[in-house]
C-alpha positions in Angstrom: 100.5 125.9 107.5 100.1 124.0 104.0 99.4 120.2 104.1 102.6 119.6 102.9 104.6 121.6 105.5 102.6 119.4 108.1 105.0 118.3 110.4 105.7 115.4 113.2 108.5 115.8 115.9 110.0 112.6 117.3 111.7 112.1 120.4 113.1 109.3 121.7 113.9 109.0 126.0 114.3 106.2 127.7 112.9 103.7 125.1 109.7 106.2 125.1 108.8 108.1 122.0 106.9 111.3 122.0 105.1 112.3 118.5 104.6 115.5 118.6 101.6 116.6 116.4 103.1 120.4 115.2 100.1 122.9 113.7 98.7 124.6 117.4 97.2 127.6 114.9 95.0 125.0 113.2 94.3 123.0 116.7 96.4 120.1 114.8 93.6 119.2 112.8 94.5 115.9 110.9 94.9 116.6 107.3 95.8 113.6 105.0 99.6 115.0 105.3 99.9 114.7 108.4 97.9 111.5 109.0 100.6 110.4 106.3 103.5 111.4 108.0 102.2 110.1 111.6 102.0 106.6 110.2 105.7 107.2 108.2 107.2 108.2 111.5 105.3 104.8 113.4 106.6 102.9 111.0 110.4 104.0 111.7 109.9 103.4 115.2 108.7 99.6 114.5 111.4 99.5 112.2 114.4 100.5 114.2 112.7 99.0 118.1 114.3 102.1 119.5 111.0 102.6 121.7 108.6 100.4 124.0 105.8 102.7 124.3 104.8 105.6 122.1 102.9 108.9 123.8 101.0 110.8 120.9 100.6 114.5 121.7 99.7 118.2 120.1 101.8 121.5 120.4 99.8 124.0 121.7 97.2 124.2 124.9 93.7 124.7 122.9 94.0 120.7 121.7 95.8 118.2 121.4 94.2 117.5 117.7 90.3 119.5 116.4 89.8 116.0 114.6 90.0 115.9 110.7 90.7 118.5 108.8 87.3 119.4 108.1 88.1 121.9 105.2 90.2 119.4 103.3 87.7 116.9 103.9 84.8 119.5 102.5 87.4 120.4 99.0 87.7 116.4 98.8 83.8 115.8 98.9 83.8 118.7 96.4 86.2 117.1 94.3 84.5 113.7 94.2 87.4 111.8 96.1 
């Protein structure tokens, strides 16, 4: 999956929302994509007070997340970023 297919599901039940970290074949490694769209989707739920707690979780059953994404970490140190 390229960083910018990362993706975040959202679900809302009962004033609890479920974020849904969505890449189980890279162990949902954190890329700056996703960390992007993790704080874009927090930011609605502040926004709209649909929810009173949030539960962060990964697809998948190896992790819920390796970490960073340690390759695009590596091509950033690389690149001087």
């Amino acid at each position: 999956m390229a960083d910018n297919d990362a993706r975040v599901d959202l679900r809302i039940e009962d004033r609890v929302a479920v974020l849904t970290l969505t890449d189980p074949a890279r162990r949902n490694a954190m890329s700056l994509a996703l960390r992007e769209q993790c704080i874009a989707r927090l930011r609605e739920l502040e926004a709209g007070g649909a929810a009173d707690a949030v539960v962060i979780t990964g697809a998948g059953d190896k992790a819920f997340s390796a970490g960073a994404d340690i390759g695009e970490v590596a091509q950033r140190t690389v690149a001087g970023e």
